[in-house]
ModelCIF file with pLDDT and N, C-alpha, C, O atoms, coordinates in Angstrom:
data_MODEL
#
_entry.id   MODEL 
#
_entity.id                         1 
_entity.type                       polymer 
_entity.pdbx_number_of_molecules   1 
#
_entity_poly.entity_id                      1 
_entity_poly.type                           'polypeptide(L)' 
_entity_poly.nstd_linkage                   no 
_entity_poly.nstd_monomer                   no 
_entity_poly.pdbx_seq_one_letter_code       
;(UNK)(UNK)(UNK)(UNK)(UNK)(UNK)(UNK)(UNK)(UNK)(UNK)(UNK)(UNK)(UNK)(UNK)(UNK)(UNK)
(UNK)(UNK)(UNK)(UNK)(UNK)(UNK)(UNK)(UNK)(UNK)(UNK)(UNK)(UNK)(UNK)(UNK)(UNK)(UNK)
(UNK)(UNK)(UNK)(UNK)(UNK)(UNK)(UNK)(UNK)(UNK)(UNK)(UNK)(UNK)(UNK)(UNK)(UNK)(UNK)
(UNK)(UNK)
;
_entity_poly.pdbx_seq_one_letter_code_can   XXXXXXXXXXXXXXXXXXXXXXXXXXXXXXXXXXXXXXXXXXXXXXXXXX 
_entity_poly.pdbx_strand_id                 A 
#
loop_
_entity_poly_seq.entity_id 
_entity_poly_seq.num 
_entity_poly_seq.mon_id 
_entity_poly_seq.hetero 
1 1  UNK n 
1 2  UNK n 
1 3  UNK n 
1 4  UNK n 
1 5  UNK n 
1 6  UNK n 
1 7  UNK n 
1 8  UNK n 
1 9  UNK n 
1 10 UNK n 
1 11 UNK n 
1 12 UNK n 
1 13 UNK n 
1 14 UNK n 
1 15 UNK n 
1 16 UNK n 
1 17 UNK n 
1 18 UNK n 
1 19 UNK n 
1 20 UNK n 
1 21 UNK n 
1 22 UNK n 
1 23 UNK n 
1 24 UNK n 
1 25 UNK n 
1 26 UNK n 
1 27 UNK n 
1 28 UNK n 
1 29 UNK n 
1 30 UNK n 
1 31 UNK n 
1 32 UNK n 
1 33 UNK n 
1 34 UNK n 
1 35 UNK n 
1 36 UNK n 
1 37 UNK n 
1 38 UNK n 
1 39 UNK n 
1 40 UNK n 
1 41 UNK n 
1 42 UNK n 
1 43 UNK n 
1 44 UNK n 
1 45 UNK n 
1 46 UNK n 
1 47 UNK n 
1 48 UNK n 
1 49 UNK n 
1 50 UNK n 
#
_struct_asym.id          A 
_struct_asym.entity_id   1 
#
loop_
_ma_qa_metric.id 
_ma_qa_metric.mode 
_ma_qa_metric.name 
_ma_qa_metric.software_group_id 
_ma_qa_metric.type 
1 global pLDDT . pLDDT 
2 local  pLDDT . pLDDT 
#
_ma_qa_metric_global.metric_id      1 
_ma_qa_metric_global.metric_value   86.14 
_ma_qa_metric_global.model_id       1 
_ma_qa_metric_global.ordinal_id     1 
#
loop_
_ma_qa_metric_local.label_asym_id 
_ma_qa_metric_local.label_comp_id 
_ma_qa_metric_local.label_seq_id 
_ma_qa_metric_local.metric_id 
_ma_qa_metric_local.metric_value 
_ma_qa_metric_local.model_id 
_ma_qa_metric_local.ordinal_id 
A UNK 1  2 88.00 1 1  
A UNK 2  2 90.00 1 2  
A UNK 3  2 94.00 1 3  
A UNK 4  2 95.00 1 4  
A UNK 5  2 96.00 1 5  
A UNK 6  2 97.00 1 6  
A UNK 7  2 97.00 1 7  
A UNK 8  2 97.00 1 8  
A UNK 9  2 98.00 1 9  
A UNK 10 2 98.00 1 10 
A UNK 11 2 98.00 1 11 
A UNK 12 2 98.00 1 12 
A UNK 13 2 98.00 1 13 
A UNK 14 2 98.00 1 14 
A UNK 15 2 98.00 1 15 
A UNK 16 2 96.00 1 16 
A UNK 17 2 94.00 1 17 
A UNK 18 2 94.00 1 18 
A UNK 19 2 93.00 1 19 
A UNK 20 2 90.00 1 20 
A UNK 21 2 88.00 1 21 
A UNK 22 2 89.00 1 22 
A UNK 23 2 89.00 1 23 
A UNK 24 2 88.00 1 24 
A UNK 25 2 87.00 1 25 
A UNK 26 2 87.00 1 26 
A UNK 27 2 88.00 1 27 
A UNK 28 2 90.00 1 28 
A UNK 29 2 88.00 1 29 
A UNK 30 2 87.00 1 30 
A UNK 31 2 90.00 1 31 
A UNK 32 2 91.00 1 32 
A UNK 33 2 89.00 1 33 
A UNK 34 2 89.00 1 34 
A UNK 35 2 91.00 1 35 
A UNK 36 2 90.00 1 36 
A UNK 37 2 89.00 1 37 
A UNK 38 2 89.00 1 38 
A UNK 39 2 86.00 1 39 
A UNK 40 2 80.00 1 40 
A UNK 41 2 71.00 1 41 
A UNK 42 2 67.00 1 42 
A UNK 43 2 64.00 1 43 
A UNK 44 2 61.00 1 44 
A UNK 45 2 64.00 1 45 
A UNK 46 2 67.00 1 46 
A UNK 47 2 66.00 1 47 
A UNK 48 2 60.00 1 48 
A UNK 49 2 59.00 1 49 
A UNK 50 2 56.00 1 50 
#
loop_
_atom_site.group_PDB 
_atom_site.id 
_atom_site.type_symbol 
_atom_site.label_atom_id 
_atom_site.label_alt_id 
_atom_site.label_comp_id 
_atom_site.label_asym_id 
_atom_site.label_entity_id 
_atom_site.label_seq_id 
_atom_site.pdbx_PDB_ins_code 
_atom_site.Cartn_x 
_atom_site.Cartn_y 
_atom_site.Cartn_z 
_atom_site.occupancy 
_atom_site.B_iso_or_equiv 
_atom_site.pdbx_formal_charge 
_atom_site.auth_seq_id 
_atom_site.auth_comp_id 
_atom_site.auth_asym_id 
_atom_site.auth_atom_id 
_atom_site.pdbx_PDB_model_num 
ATOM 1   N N  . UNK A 1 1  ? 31.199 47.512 -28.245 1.00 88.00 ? 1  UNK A N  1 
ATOM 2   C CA . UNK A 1 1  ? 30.586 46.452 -29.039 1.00 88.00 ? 1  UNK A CA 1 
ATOM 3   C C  . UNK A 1 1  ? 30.549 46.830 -30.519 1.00 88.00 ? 1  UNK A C  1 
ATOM 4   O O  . UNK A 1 1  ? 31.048 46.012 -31.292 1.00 88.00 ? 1  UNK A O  1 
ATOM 5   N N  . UNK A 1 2  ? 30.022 47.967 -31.033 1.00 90.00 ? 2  UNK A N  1 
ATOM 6   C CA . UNK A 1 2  ? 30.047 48.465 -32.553 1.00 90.00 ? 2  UNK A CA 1 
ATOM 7   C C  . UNK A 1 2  ? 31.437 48.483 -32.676 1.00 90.00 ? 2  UNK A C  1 
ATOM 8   O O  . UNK A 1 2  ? 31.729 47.556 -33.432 1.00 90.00 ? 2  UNK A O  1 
ATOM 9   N N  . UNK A 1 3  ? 32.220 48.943 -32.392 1.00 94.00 ? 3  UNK A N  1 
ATOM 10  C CA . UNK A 1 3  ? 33.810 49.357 -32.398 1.00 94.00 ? 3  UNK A CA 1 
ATOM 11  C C  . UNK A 1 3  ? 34.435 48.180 -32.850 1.00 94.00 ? 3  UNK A C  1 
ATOM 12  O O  . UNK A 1 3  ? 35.392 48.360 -33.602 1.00 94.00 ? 3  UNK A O  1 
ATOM 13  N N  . UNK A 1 4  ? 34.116 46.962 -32.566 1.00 95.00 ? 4  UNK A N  1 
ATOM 14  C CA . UNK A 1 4  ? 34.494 45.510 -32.480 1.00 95.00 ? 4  UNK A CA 1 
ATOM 15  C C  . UNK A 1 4  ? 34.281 45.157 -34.142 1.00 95.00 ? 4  UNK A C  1 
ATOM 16  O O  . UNK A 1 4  ? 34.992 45.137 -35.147 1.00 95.00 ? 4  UNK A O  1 
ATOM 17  N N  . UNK A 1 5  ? 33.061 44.929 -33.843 1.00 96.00 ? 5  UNK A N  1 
ATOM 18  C CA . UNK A 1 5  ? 32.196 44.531 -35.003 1.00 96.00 ? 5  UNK A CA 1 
ATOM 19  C C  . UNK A 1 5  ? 32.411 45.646 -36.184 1.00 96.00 ? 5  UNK A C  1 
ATOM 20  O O  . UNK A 1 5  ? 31.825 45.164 -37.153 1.00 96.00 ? 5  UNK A O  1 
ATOM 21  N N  . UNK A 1 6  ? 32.987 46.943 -36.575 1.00 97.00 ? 6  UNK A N  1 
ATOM 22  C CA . UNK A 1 6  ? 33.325 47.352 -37.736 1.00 97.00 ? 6  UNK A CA 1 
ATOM 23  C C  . UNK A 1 6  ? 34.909 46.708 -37.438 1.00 97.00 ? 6  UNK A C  1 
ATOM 24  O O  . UNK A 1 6  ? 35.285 46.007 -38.377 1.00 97.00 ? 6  UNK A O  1 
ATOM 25  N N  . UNK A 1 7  ? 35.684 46.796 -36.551 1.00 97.00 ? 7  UNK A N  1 
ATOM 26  C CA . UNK A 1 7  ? 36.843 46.466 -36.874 1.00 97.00 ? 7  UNK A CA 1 
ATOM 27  C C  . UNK A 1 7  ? 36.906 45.068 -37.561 1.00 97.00 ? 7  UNK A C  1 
ATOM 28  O O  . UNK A 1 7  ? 37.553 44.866 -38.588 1.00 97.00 ? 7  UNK A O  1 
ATOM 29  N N  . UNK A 1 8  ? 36.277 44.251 -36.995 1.00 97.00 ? 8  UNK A N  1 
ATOM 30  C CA . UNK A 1 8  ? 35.788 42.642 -37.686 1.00 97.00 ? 8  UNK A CA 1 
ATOM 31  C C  . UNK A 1 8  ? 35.239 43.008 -39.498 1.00 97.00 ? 8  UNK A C  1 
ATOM 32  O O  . UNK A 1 8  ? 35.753 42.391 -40.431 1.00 97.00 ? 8  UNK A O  1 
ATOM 33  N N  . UNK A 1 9  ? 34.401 43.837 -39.667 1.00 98.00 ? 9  UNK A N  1 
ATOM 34  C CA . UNK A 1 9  ? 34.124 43.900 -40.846 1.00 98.00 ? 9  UNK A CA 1 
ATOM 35  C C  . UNK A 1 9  ? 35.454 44.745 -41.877 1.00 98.00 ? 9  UNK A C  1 
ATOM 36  O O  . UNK A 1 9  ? 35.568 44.572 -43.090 1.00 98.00 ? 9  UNK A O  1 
ATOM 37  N N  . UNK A 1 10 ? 36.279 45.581 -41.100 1.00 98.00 ? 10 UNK A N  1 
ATOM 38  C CA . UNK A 1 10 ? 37.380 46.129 -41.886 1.00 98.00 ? 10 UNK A CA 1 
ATOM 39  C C  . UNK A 1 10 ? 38.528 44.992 -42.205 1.00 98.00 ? 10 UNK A C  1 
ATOM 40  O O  . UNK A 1 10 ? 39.086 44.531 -43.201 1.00 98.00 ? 10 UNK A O  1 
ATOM 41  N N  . UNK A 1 11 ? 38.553 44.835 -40.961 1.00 98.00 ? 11 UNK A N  1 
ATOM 42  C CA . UNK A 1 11 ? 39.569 43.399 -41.480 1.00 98.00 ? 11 UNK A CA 1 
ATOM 43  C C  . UNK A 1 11 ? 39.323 41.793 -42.336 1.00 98.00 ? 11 UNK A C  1 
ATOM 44  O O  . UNK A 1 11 ? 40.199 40.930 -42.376 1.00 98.00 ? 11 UNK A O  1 
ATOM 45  N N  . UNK A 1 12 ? 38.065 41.665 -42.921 1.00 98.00 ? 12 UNK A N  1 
ATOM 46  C CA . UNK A 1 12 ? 37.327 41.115 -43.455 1.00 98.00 ? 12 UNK A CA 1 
ATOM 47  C C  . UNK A 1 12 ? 37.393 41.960 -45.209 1.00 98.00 ? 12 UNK A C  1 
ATOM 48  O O  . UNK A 1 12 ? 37.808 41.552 -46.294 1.00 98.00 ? 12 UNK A O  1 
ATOM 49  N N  . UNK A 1 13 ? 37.017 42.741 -44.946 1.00 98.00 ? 13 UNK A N  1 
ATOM 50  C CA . UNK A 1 13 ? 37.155 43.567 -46.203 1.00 98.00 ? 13 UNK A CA 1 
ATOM 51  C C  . UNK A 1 13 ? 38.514 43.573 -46.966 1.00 98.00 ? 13 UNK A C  1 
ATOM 52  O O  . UNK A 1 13 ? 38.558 43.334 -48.173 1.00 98.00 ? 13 UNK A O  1 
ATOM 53  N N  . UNK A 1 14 ? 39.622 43.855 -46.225 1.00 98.00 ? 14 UNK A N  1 
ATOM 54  C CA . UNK A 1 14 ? 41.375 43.942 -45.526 1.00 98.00 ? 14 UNK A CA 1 
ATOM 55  C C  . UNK A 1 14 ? 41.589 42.875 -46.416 1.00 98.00 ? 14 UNK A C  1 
ATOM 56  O O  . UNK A 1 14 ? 41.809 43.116 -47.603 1.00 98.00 ? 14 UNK A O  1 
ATOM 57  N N  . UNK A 1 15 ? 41.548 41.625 -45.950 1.00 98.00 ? 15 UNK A N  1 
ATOM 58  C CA . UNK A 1 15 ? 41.671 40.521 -46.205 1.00 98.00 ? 15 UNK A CA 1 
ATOM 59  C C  . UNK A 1 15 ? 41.286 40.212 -47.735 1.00 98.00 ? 15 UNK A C  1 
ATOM 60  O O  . UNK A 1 15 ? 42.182 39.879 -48.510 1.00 98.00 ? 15 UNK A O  1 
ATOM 61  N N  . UNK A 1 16 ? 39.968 40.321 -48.166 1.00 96.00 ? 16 UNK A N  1 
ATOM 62  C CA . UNK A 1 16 ? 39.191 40.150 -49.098 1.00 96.00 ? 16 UNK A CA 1 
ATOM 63  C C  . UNK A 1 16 ? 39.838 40.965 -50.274 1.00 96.00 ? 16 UNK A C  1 
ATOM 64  O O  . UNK A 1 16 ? 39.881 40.251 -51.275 1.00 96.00 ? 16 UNK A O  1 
ATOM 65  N N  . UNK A 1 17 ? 40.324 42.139 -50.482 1.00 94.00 ? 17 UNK A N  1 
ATOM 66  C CA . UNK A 1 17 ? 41.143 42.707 -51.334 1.00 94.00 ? 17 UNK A CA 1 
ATOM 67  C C  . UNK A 1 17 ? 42.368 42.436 -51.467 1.00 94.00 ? 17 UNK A C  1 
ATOM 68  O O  . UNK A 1 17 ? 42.921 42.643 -52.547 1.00 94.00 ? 17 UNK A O  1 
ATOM 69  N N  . UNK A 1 18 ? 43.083 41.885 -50.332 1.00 94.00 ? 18 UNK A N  1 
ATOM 70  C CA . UNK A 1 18 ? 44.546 41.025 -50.141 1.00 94.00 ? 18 UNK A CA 1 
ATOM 71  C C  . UNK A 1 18 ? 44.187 39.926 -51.042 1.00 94.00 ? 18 UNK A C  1 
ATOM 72  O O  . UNK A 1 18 ? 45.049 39.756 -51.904 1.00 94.00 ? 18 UNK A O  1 
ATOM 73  N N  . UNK A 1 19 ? 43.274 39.195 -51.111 1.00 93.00 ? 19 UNK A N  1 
ATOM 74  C CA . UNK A 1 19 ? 43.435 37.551 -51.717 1.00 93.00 ? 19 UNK A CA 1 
ATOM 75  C C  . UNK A 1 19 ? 42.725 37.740 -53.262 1.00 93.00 ? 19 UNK A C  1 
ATOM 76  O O  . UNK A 1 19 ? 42.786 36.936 -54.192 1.00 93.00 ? 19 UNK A O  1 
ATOM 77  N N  . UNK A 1 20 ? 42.038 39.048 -53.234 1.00 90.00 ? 20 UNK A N  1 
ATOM 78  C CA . UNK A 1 20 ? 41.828 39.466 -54.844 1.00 90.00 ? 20 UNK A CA 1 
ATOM 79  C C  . UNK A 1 20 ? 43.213 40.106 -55.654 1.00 90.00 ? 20 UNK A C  1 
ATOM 80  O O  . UNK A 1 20 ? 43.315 39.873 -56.859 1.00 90.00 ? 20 UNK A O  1 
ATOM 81  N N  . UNK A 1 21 ? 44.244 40.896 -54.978 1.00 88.00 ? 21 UNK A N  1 
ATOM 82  C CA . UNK A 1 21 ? 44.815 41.555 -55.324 1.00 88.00 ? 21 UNK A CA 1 
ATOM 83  C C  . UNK A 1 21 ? 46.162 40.081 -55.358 1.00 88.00 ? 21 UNK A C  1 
ATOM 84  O O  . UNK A 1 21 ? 46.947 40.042 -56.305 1.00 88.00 ? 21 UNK A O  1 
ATOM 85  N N  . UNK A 1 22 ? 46.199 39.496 -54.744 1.00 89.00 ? 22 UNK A N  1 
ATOM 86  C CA . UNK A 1 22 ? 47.251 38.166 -54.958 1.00 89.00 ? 22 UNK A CA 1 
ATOM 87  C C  . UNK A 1 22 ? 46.765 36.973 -55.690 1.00 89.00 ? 22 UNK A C  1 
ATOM 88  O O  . UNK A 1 22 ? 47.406 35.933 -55.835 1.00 89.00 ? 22 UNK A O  1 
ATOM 89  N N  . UNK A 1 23 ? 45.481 37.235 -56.172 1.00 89.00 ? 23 UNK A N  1 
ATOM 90  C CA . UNK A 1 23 ? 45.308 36.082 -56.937 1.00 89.00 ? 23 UNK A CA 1 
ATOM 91  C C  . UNK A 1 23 ? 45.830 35.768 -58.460 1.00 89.00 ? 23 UNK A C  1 
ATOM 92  O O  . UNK A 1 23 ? 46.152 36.740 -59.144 1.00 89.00 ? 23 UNK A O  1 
ATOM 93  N N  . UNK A 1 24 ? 45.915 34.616 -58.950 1.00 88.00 ? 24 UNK A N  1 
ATOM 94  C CA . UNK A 1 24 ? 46.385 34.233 -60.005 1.00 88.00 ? 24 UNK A CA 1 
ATOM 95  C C  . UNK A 1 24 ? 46.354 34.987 -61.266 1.00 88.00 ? 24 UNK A C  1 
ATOM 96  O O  . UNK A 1 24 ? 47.383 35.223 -61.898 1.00 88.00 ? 24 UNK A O  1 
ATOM 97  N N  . UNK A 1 25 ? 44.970 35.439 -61.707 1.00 87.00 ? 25 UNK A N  1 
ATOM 98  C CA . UNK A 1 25 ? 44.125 35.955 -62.602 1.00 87.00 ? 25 UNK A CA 1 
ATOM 99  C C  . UNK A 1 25 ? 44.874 37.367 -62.673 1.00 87.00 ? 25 UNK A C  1 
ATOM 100 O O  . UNK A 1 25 ? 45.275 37.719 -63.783 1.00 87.00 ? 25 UNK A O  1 
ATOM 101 N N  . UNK A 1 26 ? 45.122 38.308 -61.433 1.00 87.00 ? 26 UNK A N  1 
ATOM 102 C CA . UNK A 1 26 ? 45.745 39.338 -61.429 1.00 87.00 ? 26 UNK A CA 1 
ATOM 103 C C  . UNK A 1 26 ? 47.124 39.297 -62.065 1.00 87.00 ? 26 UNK A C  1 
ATOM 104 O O  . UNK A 1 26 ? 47.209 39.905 -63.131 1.00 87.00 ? 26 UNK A O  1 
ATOM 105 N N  . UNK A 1 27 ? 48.027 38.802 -61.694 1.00 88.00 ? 27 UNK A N  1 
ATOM 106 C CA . UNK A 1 27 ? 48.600 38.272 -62.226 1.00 88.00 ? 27 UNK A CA 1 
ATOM 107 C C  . UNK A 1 27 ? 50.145 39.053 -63.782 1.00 88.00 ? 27 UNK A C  1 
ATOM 108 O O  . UNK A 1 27 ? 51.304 39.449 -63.911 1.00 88.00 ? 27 UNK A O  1 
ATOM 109 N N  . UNK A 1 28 ? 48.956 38.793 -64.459 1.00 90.00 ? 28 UNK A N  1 
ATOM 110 C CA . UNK A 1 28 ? 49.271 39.412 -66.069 1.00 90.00 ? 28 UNK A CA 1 
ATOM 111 C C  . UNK A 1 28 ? 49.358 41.048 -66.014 1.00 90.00 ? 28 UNK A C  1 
ATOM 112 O O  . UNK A 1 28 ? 50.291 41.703 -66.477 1.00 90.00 ? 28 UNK A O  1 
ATOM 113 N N  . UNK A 1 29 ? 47.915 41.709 -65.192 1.00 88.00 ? 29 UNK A N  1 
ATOM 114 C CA . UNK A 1 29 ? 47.658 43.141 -65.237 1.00 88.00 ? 29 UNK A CA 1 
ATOM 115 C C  . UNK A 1 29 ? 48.760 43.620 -64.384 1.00 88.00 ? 29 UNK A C  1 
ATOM 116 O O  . UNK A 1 29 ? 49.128 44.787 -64.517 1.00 88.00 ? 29 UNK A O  1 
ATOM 117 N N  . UNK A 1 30 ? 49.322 42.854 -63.528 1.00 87.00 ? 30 UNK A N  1 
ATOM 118 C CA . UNK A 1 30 ? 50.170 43.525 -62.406 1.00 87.00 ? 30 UNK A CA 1 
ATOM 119 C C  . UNK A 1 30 ? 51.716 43.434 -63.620 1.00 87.00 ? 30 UNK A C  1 
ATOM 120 O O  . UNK A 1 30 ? 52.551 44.330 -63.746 1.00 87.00 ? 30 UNK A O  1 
ATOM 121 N N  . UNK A 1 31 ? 51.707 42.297 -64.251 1.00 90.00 ? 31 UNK A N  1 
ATOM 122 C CA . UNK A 1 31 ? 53.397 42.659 -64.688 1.00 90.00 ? 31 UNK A CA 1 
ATOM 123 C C  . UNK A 1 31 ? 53.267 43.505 -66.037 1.00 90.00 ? 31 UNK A C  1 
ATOM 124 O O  . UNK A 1 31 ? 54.359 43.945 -66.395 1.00 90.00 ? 31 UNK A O  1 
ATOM 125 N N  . UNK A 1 32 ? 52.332 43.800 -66.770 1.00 91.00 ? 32 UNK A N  1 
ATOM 126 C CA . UNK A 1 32 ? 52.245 44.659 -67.476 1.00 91.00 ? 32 UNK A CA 1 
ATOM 127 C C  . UNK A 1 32 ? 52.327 45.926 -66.974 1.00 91.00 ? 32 UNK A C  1 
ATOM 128 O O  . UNK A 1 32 ? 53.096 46.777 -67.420 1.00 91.00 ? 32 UNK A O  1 
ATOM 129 N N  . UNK A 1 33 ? 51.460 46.114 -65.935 1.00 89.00 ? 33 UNK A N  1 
ATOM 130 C CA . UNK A 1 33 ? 51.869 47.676 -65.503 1.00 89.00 ? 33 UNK A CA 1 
ATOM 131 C C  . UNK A 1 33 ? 52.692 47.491 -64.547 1.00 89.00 ? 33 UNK A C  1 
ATOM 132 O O  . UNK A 1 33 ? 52.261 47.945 -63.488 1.00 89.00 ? 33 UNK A O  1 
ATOM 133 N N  . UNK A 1 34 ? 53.679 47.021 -64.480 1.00 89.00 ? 34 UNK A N  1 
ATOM 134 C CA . UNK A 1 34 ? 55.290 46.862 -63.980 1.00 89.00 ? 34 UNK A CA 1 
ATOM 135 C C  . UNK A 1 34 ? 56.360 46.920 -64.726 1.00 89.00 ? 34 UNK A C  1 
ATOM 136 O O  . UNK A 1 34 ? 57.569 46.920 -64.498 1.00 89.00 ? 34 UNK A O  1 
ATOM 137 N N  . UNK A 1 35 ? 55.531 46.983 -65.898 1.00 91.00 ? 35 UNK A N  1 
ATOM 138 C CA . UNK A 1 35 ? 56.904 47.050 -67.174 1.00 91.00 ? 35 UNK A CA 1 
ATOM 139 C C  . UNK A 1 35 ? 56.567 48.243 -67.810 1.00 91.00 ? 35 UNK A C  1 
ATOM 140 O O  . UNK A 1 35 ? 57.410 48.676 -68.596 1.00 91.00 ? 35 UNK A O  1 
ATOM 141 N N  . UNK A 1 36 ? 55.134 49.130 -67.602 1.00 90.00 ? 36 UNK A N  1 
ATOM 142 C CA . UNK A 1 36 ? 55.411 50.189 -68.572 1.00 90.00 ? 36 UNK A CA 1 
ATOM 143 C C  . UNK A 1 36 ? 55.973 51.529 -68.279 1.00 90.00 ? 36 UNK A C  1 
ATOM 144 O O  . UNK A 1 36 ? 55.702 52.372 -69.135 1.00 90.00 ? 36 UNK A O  1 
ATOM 145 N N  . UNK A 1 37 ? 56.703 51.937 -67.259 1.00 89.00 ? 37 UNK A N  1 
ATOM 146 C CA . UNK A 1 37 ? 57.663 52.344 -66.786 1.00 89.00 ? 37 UNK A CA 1 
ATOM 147 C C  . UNK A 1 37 ? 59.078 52.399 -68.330 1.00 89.00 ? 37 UNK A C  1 
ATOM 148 O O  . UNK A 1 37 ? 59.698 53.189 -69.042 1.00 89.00 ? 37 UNK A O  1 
ATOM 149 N N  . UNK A 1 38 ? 58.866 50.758 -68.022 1.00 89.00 ? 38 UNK A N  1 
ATOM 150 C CA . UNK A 1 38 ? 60.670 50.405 -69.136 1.00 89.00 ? 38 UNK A CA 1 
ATOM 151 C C  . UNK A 1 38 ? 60.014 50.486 -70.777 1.00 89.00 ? 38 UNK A C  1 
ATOM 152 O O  . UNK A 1 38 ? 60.830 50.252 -71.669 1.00 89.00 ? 38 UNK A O  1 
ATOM 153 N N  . UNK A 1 39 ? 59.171 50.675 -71.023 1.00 86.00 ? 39 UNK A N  1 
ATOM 154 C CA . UNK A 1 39 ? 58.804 50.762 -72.406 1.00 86.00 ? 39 UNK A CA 1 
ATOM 155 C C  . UNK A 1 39 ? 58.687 52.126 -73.096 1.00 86.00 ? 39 UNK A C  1 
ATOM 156 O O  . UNK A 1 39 ? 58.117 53.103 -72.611 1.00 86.00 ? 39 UNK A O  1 
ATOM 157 N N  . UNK A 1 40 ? 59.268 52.073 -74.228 1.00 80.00 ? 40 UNK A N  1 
ATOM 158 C CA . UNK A 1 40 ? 59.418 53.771 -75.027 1.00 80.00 ? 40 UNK A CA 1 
ATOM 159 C C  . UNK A 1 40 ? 58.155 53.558 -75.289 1.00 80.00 ? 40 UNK A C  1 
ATOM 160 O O  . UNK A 1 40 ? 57.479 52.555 -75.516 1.00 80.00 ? 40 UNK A O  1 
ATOM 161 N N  . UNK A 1 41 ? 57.845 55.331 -75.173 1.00 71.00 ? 41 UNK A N  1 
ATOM 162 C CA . UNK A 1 41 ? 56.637 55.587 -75.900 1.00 71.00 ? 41 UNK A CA 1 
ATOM 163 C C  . UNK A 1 41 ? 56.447 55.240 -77.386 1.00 71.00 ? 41 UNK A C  1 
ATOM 164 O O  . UNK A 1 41 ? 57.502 55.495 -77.966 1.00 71.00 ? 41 UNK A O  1 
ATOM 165 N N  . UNK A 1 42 ? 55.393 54.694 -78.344 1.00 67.00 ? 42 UNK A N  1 
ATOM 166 C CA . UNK A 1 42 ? 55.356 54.380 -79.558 1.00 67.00 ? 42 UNK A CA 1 
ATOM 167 C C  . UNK A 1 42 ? 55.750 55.830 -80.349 1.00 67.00 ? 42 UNK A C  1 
ATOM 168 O O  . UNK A 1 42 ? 56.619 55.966 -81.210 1.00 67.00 ? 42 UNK A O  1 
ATOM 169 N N  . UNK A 1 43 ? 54.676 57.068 -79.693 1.00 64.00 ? 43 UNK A N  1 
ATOM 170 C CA . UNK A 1 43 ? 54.610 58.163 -80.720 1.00 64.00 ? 43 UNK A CA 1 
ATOM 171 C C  . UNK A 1 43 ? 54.518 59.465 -79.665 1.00 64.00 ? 43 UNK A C  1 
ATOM 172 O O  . UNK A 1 43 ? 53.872 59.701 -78.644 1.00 64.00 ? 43 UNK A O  1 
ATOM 173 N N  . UNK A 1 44 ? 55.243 59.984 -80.248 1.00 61.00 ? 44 UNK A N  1 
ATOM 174 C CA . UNK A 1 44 ? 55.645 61.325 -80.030 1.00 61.00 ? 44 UNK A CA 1 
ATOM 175 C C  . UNK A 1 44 ? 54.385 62.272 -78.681 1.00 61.00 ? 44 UNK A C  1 
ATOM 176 O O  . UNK A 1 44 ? 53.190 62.016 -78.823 1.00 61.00 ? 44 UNK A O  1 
ATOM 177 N N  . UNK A 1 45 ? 54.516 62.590 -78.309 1.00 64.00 ? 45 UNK A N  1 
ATOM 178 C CA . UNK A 1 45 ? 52.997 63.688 -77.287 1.00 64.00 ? 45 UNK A CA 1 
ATOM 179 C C  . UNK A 1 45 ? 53.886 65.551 -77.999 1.00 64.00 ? 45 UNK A C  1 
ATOM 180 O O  . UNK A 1 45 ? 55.087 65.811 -78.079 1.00 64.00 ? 45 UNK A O  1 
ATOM 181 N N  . UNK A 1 46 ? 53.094 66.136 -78.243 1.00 67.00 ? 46 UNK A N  1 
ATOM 182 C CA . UNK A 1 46 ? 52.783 67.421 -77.940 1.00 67.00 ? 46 UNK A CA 1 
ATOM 183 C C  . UNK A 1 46 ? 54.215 67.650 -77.233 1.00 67.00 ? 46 UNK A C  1 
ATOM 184 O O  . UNK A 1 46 ? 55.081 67.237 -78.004 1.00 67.00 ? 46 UNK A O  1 
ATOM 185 N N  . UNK A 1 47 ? 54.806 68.184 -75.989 1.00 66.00 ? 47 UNK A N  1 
ATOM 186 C CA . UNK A 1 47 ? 55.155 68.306 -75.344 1.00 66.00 ? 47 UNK A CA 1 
ATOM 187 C C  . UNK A 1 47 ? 56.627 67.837 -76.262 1.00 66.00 ? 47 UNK A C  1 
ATOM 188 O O  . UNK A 1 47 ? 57.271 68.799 -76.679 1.00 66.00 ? 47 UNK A O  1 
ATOM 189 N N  . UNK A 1 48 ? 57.126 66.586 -76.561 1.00 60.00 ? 48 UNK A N  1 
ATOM 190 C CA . UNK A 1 48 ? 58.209 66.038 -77.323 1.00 60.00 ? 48 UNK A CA 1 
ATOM 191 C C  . UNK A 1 48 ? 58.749 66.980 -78.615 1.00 60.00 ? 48 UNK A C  1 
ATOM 192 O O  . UNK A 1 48 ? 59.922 67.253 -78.868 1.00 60.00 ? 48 UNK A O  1 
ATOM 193 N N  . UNK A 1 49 ? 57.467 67.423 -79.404 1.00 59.00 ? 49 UNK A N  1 
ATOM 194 C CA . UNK A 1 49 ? 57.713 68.053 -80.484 1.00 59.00 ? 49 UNK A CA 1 
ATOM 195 C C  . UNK A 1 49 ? 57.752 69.456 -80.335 1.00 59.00 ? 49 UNK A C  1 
ATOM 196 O O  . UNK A 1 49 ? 58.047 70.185 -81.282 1.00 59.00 ? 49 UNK A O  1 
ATOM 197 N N  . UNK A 1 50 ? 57.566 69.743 -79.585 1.00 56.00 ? 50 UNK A N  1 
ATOM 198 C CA . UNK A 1 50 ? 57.784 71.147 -79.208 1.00 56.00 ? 50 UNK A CA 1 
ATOM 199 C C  . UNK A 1 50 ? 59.272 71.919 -78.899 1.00 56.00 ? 50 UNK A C  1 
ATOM 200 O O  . UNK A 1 50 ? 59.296 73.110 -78.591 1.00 56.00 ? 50 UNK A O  1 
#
């Protein structure tokens, strides 16, 4: 019976971060950090100038 009822609440939770993480609003933050991969760094790090 408990076993049930957390699995019901995990997949509830499951769900609930699925339809936050696909919603519209997200969106913008997801293709920005999908593109900064392809973008040069502006300025130099430590490590470059060395």
């Amino acid at each position: 019976m408990i076993s049930g009822i957390y699995t019901a609440i995990l997949l509830i939770v499951f769900v609930g971060i699925w339809i936050w993480a696909w919603s519209k609003k997200r969106k913008p933050d997801f293709t920005r950090s999908a593109r900064l991969p392809l973008e040069d760094d502006a300025s130099p790090t430590k490590e470059d100038e060395a």
